[in-house]
mmCIF file as Biopython writes it, N, C-alpha, C and O atoms, coordinates in Angstrom:
data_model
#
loop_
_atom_site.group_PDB
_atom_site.id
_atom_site.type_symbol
_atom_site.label_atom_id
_atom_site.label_alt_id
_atom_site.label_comp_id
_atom_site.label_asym_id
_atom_site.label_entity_id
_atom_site.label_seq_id
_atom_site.pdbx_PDB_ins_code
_atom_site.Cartn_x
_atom_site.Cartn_y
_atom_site.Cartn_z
_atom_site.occupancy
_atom_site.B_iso_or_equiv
_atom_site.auth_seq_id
_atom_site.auth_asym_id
_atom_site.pdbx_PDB_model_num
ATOM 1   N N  . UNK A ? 1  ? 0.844  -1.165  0.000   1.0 0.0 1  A 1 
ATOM 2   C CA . UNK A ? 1  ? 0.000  0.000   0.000   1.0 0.0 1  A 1 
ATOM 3   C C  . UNK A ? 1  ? 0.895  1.235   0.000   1.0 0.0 1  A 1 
ATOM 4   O O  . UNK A ? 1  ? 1.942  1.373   0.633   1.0 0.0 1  A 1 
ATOM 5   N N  . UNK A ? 2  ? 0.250  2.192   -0.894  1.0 0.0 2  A 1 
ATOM 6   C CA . UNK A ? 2  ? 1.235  3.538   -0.707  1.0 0.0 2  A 1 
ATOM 7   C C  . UNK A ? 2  ? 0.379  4.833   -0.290  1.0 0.0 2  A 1 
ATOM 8   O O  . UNK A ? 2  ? -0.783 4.923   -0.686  1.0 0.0 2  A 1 
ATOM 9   N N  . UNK A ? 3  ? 0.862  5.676   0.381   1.0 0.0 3  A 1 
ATOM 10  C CA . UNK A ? 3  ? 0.355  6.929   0.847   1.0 0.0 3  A 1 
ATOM 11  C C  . UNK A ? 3  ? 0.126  7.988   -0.379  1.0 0.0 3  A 1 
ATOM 12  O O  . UNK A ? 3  ? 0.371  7.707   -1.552  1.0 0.0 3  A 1 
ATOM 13  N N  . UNK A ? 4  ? -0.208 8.818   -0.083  1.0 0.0 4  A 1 
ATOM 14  C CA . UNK A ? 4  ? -0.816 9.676   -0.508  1.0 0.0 4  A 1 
ATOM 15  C C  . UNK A ? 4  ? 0.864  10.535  -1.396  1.0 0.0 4  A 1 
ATOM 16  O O  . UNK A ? 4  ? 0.706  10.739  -2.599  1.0 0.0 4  A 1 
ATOM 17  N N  . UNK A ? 5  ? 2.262  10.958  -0.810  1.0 0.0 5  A 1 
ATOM 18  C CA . UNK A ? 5  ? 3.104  10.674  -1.236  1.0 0.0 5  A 1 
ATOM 19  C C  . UNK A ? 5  ? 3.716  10.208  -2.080  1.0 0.0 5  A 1 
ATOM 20  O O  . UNK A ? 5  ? 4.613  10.803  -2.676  1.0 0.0 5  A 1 
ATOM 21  N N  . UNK A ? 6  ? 3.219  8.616   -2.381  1.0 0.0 6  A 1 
ATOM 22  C CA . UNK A ? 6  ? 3.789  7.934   -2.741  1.0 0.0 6  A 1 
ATOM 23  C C  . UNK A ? 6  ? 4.728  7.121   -2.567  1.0 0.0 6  A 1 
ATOM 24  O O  . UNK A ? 6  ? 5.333  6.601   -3.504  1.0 0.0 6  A 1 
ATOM 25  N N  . UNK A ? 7  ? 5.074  6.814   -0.832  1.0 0.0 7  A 1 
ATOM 26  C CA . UNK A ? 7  ? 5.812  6.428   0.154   1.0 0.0 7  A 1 
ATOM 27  C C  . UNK A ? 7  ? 5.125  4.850   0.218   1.0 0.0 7  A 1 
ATOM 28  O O  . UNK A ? 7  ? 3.982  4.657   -0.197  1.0 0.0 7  A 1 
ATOM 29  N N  . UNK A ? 8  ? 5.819  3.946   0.688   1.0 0.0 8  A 1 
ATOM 30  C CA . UNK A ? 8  ? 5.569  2.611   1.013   1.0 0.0 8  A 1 
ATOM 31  C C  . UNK A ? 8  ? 4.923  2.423   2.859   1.0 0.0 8  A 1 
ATOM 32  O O  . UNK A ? 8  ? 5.344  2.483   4.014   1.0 0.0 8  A 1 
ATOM 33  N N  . UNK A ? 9  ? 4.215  2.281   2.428   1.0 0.0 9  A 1 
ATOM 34  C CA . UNK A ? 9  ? 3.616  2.409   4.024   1.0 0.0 9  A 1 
ATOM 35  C C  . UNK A ? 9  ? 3.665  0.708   4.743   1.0 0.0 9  A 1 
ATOM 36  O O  . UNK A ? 9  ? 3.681  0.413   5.938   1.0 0.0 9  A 1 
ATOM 37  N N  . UNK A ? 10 ? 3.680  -0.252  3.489   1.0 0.0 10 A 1 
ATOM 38  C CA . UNK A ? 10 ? 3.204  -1.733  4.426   1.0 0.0 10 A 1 
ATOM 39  C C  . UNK A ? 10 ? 4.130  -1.947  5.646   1.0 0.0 10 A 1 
ATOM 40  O O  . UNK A ? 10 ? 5.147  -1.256  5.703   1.0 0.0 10 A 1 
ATOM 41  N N  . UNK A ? 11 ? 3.923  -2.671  6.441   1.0 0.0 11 A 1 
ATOM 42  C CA . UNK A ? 11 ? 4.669  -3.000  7.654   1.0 0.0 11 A 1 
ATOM 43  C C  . UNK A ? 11 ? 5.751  -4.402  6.965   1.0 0.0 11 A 1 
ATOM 44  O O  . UNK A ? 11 ? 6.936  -4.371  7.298   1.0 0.0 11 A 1 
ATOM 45  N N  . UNK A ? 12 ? 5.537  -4.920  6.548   1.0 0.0 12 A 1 
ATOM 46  C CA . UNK A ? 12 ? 5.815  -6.649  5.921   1.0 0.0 12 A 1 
ATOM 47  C C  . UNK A ? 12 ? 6.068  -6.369  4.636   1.0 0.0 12 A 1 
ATOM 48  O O  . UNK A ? 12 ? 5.160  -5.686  4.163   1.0 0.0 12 A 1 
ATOM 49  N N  . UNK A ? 13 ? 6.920  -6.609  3.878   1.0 0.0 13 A 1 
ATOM 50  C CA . UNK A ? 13 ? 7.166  -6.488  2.103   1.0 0.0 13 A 1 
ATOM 51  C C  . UNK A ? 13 ? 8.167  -7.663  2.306   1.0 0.0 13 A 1 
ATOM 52  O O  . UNK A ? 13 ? 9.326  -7.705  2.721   1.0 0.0 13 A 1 
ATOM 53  N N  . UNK A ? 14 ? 6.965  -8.946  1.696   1.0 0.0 14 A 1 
ATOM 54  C CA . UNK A ? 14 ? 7.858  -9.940  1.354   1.0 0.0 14 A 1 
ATOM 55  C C  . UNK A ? 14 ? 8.790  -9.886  -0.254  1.0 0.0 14 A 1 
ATOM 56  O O  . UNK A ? 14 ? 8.695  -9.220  -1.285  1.0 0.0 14 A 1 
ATOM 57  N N  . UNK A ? 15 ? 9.709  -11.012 0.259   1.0 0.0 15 A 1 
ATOM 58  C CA . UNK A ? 15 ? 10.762 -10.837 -1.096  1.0 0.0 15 A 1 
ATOM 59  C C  . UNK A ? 15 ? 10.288 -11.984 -1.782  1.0 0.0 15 A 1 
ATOM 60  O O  . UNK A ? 15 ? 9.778  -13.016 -1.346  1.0 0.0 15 A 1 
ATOM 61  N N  . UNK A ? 16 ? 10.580 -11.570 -3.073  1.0 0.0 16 A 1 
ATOM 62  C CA . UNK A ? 16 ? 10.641 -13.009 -4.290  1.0 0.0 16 A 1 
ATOM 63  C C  . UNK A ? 16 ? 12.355 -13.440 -4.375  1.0 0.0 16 A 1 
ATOM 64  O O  . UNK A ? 16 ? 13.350 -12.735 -4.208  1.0 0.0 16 A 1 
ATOM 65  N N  . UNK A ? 17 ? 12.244 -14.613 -4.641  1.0 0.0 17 A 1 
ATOM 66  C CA . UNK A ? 17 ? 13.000 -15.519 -4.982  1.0 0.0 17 A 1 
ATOM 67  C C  . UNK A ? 17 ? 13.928 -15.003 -6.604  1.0 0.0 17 A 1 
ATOM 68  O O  . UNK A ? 17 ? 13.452 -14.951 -7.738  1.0 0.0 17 A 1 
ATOM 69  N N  . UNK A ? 18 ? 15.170 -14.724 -6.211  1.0 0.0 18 A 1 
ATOM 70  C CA . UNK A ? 18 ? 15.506 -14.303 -7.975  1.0 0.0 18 A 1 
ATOM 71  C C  . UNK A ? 18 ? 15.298 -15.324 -9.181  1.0 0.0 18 A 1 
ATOM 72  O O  . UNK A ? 18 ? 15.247 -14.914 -10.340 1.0 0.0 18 A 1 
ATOM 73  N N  . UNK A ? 19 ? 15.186 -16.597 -8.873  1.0 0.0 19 A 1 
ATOM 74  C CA . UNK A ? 19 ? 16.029 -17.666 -9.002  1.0 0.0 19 A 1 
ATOM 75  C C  . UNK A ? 19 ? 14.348 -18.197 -9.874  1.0 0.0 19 A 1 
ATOM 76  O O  . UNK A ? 19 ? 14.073 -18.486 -11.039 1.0 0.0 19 A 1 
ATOM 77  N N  . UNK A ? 20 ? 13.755 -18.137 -8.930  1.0 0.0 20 A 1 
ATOM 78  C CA . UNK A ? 20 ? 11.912 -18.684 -9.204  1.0 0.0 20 A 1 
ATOM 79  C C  . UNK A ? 20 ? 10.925 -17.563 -9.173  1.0 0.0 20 A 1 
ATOM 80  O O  . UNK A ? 20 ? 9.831  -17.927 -9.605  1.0 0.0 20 A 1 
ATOM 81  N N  . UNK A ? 21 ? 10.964 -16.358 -8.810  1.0 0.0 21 A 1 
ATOM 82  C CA . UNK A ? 21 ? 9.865  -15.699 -8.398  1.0 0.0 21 A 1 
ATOM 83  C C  . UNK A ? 21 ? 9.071  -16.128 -7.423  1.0 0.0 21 A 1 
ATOM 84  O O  . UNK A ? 21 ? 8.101  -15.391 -7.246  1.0 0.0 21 A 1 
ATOM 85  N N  . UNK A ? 22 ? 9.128  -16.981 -6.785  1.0 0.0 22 A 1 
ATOM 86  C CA . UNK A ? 22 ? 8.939  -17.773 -6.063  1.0 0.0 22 A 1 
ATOM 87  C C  . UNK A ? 22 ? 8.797  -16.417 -4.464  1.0 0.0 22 A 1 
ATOM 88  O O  . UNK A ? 22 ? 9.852  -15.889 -4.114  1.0 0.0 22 A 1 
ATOM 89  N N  . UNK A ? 23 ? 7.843  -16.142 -3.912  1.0 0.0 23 A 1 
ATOM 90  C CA . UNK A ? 23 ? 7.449  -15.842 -2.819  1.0 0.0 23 A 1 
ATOM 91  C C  . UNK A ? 23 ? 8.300  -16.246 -1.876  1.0 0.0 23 A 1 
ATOM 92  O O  . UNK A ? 23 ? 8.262  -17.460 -1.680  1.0 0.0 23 A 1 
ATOM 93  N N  . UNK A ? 24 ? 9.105  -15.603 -1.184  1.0 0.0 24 A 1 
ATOM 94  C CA . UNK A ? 24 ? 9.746  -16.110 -0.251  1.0 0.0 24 A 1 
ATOM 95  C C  . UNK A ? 24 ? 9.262  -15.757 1.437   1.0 0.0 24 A 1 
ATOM 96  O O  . UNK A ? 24 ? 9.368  -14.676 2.016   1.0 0.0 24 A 1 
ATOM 97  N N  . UNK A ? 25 ? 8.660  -17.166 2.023   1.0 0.0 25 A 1 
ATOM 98  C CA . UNK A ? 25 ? 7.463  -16.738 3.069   1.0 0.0 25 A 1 
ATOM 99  C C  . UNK A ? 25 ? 8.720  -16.386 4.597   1.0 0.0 25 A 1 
ATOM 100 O O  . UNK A ? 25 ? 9.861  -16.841 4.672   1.0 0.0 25 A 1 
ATOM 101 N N  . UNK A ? 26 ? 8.038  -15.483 5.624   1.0 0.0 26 A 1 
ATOM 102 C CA . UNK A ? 26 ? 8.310  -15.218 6.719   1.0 0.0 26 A 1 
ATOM 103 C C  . UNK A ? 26 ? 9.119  -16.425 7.402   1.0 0.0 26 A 1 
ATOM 104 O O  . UNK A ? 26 ? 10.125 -16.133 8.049   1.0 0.0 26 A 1 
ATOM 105 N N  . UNK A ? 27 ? 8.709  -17.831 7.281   1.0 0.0 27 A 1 
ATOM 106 C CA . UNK A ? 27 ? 9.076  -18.928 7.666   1.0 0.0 27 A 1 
ATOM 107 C C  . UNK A ? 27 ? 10.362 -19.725 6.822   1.0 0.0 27 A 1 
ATOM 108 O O  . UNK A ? 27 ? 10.945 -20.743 7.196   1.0 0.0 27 A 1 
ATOM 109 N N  . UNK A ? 28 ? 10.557 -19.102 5.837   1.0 0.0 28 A 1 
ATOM 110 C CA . UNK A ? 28 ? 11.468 -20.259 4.963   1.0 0.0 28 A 1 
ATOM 111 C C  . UNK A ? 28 ? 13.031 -19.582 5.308   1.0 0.0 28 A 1 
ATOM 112 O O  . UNK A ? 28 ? 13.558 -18.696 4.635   1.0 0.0 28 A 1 
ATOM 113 N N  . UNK A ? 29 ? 13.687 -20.301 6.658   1.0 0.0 29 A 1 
ATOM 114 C CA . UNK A ? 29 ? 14.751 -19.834 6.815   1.0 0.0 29 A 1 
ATOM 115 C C  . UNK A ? 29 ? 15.915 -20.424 6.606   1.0 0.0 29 A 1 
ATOM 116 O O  . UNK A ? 29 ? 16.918 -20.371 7.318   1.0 0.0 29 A 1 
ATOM 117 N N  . UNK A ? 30 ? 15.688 -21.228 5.187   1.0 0.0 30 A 1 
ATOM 118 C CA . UNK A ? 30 ? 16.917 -21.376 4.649   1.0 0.0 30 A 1 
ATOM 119 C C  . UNK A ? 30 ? 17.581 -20.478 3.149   1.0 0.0 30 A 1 
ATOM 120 O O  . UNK A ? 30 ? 18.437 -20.620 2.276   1.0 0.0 30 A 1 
ATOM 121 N N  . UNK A ? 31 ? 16.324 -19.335 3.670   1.0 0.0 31 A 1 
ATOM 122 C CA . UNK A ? 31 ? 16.765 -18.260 2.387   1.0 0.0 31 A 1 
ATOM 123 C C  . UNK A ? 31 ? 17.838 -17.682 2.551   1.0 0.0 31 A 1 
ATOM 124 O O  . UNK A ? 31 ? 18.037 -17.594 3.762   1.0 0.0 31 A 1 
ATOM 125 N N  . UNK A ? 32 ? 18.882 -17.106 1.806   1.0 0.0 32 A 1 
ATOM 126 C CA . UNK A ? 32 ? 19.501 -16.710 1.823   1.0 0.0 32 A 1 
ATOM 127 C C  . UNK A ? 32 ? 19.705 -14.880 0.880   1.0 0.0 32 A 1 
ATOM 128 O O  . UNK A ? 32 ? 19.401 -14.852 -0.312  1.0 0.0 32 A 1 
ATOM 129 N N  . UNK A ? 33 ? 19.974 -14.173 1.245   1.0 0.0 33 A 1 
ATOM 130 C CA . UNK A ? 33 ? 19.889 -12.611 0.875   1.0 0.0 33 A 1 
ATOM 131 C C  . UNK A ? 33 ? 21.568 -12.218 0.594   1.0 0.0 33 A 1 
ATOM 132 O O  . UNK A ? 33 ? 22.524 -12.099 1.361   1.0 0.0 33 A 1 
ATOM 133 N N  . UNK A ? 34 ? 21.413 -12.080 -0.929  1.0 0.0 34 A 1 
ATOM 134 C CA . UNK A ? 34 ? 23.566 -11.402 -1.110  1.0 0.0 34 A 1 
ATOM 135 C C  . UNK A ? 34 ? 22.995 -10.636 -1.690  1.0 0.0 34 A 1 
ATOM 136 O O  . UNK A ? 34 ? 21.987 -10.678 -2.396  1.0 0.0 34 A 1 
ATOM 137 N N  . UNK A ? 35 ? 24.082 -9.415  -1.194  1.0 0.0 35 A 1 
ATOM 138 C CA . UNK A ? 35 ? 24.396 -7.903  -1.671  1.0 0.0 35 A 1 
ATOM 139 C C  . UNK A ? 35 ? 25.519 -7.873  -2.506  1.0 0.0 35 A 1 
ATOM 140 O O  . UNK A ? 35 ? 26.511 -8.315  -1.928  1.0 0.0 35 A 1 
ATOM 141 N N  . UNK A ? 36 ? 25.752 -7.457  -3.827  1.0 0.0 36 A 1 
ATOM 142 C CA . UNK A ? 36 ? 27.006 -7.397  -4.531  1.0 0.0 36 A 1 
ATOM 143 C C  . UNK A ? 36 ? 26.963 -5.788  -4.989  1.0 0.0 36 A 1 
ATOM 144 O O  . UNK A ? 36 ? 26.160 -5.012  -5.505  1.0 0.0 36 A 1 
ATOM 145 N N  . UNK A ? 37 ? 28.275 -5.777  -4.497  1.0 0.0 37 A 1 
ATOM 146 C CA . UNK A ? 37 ? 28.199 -3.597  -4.577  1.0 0.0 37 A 1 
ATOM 147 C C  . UNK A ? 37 ? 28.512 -4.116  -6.201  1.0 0.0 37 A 1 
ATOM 148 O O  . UNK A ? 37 ? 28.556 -5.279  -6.604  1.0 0.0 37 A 1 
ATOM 149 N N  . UNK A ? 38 ? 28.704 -2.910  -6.944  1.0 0.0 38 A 1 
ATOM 150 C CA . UNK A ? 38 ? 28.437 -2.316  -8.536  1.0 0.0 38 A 1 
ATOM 151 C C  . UNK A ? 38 ? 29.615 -2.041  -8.447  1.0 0.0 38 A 1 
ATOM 152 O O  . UNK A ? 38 ? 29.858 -2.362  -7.284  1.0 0.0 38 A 1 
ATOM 153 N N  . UNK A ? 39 ? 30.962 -1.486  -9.075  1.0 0.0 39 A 1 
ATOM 154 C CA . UNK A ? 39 ? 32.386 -1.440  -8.885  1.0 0.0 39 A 1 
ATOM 155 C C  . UNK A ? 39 ? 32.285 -0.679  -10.030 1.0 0.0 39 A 1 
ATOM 156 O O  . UNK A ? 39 ? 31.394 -0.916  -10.846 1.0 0.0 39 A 1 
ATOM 157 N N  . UNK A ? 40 ? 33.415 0.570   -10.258 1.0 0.0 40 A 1 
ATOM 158 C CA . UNK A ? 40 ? 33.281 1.213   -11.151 1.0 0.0 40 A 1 
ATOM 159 C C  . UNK A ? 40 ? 34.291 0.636   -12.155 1.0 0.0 40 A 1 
ATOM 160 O O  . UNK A ? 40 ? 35.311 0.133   -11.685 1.0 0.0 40 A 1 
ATOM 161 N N  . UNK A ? 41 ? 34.102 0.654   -13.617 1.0 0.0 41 A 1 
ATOM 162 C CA . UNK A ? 41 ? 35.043 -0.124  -14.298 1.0 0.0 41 A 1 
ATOM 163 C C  . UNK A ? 41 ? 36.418 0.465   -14.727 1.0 0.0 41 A 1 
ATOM 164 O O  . UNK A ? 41 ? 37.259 -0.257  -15.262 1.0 0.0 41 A 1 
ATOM 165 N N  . UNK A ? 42 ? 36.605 1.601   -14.521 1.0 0.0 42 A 1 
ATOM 166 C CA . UNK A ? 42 ? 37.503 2.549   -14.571 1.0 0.0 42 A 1 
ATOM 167 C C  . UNK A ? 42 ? 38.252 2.628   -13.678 1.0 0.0 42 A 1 
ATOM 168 O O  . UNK A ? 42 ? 39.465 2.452   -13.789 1.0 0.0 42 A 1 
ATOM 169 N N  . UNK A ? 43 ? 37.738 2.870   -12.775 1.0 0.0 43 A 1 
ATOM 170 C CA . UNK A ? 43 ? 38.594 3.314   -11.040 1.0 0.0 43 A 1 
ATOM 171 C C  . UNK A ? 43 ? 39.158 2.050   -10.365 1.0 0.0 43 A 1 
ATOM 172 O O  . UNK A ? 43 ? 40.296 1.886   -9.924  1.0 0.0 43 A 1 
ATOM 173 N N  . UNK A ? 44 ? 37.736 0.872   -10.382 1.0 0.0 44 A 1 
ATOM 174 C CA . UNK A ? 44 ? 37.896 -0.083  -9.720  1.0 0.0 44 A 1 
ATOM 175 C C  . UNK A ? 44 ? 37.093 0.141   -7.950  1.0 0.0 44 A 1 
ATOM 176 O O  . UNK A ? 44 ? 37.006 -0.753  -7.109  1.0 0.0 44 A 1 
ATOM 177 N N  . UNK A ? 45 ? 36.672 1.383   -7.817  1.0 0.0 45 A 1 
ATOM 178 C CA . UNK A ? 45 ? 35.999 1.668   -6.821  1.0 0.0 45 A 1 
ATOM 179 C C  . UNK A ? 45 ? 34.565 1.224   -6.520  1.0 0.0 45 A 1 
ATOM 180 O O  . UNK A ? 45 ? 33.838 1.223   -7.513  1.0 0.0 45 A 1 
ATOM 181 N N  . UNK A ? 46 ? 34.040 0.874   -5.450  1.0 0.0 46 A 1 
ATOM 182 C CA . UNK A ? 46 ? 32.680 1.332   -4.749  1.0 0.0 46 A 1 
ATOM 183 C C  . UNK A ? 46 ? 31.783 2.470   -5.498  1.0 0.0 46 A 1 
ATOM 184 O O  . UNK A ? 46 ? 32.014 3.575   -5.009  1.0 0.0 46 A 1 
ATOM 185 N N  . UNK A ? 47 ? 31.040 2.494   -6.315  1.0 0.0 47 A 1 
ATOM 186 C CA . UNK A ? 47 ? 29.701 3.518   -6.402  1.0 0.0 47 A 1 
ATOM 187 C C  . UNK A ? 47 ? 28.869 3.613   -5.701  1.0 0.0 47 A 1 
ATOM 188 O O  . UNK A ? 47 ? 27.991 4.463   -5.846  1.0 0.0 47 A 1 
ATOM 189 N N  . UNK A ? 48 ? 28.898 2.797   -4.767  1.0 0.0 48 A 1 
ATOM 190 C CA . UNK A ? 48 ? 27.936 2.949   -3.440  1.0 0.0 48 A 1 
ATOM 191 C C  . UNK A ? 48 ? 26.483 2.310   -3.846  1.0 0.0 48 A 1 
ATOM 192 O O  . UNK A ? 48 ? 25.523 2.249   -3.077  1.0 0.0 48 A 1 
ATOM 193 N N  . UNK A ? 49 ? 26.496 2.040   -4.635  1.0 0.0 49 A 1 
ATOM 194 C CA . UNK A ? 49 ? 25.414 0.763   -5.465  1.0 0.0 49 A 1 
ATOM 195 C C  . UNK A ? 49 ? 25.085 -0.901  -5.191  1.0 0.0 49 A 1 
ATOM 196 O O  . UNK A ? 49 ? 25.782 -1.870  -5.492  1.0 0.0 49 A 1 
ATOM 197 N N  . UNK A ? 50 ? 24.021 -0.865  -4.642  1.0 0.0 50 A 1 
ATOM 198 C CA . UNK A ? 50 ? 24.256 -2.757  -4.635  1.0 0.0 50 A 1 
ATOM 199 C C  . UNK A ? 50 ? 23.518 -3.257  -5.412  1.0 0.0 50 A 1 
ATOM 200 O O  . UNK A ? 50 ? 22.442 -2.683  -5.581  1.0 0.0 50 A 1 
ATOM 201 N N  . UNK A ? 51 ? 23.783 -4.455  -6.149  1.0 0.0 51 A 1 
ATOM 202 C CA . UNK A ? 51 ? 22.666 -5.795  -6.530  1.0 0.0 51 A 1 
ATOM 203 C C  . UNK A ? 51 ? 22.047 -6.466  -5.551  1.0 0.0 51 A 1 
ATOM 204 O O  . UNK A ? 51 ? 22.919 -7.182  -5.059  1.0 0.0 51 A 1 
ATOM 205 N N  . UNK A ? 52 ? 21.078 -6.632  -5.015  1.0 0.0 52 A 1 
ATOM 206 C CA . UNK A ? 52 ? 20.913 -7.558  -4.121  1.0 0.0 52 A 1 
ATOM 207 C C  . UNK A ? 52 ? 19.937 -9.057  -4.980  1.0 0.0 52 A 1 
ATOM 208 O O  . UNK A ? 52 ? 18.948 -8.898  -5.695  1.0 0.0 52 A 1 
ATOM 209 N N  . UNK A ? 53 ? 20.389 -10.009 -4.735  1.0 0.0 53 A 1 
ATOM 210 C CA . UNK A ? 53 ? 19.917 -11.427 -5.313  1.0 0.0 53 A 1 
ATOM 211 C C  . UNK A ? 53 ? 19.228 -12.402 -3.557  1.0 0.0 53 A 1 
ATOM 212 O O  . UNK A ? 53 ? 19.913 -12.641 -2.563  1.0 0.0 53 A 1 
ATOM 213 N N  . UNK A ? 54 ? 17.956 -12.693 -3.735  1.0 0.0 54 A 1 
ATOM 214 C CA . UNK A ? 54 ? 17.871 -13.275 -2.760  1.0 0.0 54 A 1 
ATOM 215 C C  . UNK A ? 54 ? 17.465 -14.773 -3.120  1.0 0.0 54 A 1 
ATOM 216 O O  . UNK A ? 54 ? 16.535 -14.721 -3.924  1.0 0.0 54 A 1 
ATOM 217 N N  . UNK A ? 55 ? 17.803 -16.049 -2.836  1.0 0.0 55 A 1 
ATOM 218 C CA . UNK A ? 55 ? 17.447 -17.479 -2.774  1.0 0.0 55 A 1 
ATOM 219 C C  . UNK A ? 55 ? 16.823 -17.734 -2.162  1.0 0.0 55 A 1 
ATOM 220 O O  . UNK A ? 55 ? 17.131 -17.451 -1.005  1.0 0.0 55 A 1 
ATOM 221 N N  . UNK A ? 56 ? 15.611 -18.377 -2.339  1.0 0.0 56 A 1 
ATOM 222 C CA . UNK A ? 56 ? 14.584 -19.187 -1.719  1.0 0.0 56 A 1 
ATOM 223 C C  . UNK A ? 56 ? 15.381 -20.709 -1.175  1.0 0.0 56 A 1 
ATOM 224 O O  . UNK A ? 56 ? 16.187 -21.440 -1.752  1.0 0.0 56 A 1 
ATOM 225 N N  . UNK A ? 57 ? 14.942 -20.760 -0.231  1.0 0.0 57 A 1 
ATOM 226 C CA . UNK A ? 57 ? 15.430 -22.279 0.613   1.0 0.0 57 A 1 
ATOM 227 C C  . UNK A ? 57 ? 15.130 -23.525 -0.263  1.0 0.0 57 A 1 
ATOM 228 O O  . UNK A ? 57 ? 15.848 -24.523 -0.209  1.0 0.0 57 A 1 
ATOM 229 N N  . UNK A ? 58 ? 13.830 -23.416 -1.233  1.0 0.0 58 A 1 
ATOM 230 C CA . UNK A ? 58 ? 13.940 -24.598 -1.911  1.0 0.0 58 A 1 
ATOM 231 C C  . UNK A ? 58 ? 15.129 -24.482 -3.404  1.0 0.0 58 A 1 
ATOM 232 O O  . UNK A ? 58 ? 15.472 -25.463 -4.065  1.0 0.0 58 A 1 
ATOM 233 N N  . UNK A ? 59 ? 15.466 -23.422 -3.593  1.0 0.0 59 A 1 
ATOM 234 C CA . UNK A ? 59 ? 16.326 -23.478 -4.898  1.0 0.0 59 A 1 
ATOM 235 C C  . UNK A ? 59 ? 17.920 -24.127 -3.856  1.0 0.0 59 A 1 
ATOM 236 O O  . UNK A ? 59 ? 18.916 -24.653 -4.353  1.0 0.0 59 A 1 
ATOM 237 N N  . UNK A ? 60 ? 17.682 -23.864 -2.416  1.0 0.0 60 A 1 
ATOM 238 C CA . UNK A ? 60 ? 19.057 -23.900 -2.020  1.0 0.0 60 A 1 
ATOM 239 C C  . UNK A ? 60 ? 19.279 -25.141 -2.134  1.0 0.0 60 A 1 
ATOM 240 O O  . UNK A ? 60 ? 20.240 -25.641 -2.719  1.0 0.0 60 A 1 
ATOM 241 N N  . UNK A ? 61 ? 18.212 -25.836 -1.460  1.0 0.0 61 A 1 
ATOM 242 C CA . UNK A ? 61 ? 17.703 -27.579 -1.405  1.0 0.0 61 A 1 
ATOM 243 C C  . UNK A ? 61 ? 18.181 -28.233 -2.465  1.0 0.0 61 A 1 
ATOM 244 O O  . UNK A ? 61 ? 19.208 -28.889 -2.294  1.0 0.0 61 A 1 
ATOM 245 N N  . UNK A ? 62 ? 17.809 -28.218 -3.250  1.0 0.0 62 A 1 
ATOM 246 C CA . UNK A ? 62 ? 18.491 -28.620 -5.040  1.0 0.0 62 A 1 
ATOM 247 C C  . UNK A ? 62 ? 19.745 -28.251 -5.197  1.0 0.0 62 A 1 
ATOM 248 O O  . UNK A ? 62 ? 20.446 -28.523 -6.172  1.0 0.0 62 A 1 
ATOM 249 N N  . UNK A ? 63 ? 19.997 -27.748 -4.433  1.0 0.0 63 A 1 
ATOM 250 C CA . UNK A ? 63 ? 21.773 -27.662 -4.982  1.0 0.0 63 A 1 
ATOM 251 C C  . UNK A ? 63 ? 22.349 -26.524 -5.901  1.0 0.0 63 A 1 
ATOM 252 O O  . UNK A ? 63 ? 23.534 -26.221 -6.042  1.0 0.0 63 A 1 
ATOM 253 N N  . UNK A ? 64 ? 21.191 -25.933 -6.526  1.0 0.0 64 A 1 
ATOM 254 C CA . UNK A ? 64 ? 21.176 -25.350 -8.077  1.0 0.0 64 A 1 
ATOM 255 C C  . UNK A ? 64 ? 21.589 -23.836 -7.228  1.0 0.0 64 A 1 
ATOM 256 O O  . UNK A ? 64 ? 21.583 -22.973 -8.105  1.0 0.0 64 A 1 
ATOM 257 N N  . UNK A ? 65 ? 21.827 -23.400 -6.316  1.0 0.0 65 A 1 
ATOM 258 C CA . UNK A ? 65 ? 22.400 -21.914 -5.685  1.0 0.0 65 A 1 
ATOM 259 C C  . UNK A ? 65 ? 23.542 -21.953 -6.250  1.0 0.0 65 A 1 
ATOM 260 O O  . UNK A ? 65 ? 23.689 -20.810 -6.682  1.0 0.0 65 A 1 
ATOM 261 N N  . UNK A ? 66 ? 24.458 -22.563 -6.523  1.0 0.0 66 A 1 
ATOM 262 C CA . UNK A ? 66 ? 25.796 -22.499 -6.500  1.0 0.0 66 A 1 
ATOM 263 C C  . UNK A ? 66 ? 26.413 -22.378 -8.019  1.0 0.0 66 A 1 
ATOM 264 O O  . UNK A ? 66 ? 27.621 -22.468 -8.239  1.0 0.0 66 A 1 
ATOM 265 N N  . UNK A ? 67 ? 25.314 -22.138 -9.150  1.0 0.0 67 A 1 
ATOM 266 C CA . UNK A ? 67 ? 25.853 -22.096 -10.586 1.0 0.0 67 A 1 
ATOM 267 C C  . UNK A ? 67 ? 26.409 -20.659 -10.557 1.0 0.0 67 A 1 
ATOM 268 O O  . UNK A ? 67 ? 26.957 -20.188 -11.554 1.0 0.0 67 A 1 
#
């Protein structure tokens, strides 16, 4: 839900799964959440940018996290 703003008001914003789209519920705590900063290709520095990729516990289950 968003305000009047245009601000995110929900209390709870579940994540999807990169991997499946896959809903990733309050309970599935073999998810796993990586942050990969953005690196500038020039400098070699921090832009202060992240990717974040999150895994659902059943993609971890399968083995298939690790390609």
């Amino acid at each position: 839900m968003q305000s009047s703003t245009g601000e995110k008001v929900d209390l709870y914003l579940p994540r999807k799964c990169s991997w499946t789209n896959r809903l990733i519920g309050a309970k599935d705590h073999a998810s796993v959440q990586i942050n990969v900063a953005n690196i500038d290709a020039s400098t070699g520095k921090f832009e202060g940018d992240i990717q974040t990729y999150a895994l659902c516990g059943f993609i971890r289950g399968k083995g298939e996290a690790d390609l």
